[in-house]
C-alpha distance (Angstrom), angle and dihedral (degrees) to the residues before:
residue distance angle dihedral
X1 . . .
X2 3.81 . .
X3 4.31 90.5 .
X4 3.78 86.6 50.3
X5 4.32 93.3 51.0
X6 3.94 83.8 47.7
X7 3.73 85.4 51.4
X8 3.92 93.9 44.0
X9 3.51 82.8 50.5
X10 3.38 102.9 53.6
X11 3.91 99.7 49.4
X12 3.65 86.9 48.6
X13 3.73 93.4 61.5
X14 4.21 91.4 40.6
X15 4.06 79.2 51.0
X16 3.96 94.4 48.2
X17 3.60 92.5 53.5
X18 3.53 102.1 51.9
X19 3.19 92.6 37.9
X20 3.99 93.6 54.8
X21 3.92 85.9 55.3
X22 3.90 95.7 57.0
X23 3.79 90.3 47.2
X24 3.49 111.6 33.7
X25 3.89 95.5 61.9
X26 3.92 96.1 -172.3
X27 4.01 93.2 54.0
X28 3.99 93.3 89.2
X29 3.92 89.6 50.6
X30 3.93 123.6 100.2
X31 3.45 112.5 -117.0
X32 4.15 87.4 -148.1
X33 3.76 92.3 65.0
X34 4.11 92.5 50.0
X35 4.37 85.9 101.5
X36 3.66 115.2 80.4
X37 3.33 83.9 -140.5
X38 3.78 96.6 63.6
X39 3.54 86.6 37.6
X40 3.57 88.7 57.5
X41 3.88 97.0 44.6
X42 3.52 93.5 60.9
X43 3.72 93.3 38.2
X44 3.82 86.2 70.2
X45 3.84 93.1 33.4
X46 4.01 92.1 60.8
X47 3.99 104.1 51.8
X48 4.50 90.9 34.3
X49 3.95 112.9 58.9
X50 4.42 83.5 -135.8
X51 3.75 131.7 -12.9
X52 3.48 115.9 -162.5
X53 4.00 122.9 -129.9
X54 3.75 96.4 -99.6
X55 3.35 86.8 64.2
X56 3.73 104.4 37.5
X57 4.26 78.6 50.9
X58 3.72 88.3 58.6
X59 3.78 106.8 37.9
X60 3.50 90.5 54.9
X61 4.02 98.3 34.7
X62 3.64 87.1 -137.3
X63 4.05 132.7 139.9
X64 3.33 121.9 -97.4
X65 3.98 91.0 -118.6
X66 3.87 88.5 53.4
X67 3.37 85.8 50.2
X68 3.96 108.8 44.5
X69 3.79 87.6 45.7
X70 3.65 92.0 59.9
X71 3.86 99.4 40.7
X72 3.38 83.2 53.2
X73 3.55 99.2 61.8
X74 3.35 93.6 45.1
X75 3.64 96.4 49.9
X76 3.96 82.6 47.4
X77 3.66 96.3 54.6
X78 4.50 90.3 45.3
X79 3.69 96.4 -113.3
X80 3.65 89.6 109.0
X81 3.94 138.8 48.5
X82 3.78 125.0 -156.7
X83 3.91 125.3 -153.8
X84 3.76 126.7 -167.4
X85 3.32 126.7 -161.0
X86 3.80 138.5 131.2
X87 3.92 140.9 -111.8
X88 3.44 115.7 -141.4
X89 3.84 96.8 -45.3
X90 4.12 94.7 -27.0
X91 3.64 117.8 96.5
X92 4.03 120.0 -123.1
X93 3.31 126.1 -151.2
X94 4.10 118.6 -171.2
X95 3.57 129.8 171.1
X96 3.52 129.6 -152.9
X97 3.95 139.6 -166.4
X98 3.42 108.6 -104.2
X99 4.30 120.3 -149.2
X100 3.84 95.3 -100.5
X101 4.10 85.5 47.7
X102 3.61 90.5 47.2
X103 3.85 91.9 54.0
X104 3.48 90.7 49.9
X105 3.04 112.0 46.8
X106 3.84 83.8 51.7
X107 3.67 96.8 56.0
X108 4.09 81.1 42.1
X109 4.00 89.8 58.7
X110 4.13 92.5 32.3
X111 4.22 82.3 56.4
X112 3.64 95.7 50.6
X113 3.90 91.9 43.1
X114 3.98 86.0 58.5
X115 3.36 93.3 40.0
X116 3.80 93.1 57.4
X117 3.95 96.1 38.0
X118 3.93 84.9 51.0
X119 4.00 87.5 61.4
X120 3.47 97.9 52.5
């Protein structure tokens, strides 16, 4: 009786979790991506092999506060890859996506696509 509660148990919890993932639709989606501005970084990032911070600045007509402080976290969290280098005597700064960002921000975007076919 008590291996077959353990059992019970167990298939429960197996249950819970998958269960959890069909109905909680915003469980599959990355809480680093929730800022349109991070959404918007990698956005750009995906579909241009680097974009430099000028640009990024402009794109997104943000300051370049706002916009350090979230590069940074991405960079922090390895979604994100920054190169330095200069033109002529000006320093460049790009950024680009790297593999583990590119996965997720793809599973980020797949979630949200389910999520909004799921509400139709």
């Amino acid at each position: 009786m008590l291996l077959y509660r353990a059992y019970a148990k167990l298939i429960l919890k197996v249950l819970n979790r998958q269960t959890r993932a069909m109905i909680n639709p915003i469980e599959n989606l990355n809480k680093l991506f929730d800022s349109r501005i991070r959404l918007g970084i990698m956005s750009a990032l995906m579909v241009n092999a680097d974009v430099s911070f000028n640009d990024l600045k402009e794109l997104l007509t943000i300051t370049d506060g706002n916009l350090a402080s979230h590069l940074k976290a991405l960079e922090e969290n390895g979604i994100i890859k920054v190169q330095k280098g200069f033109i002529g005597r000006k320093t460049n700064t790009t950024y680009l996506a790297t593999k583990t960002g590119e996965k997720a921000f793809r599973a980020h975007i797949e979630a949200l696509e389910k999520m909004i076919r799921s509400t139709k």
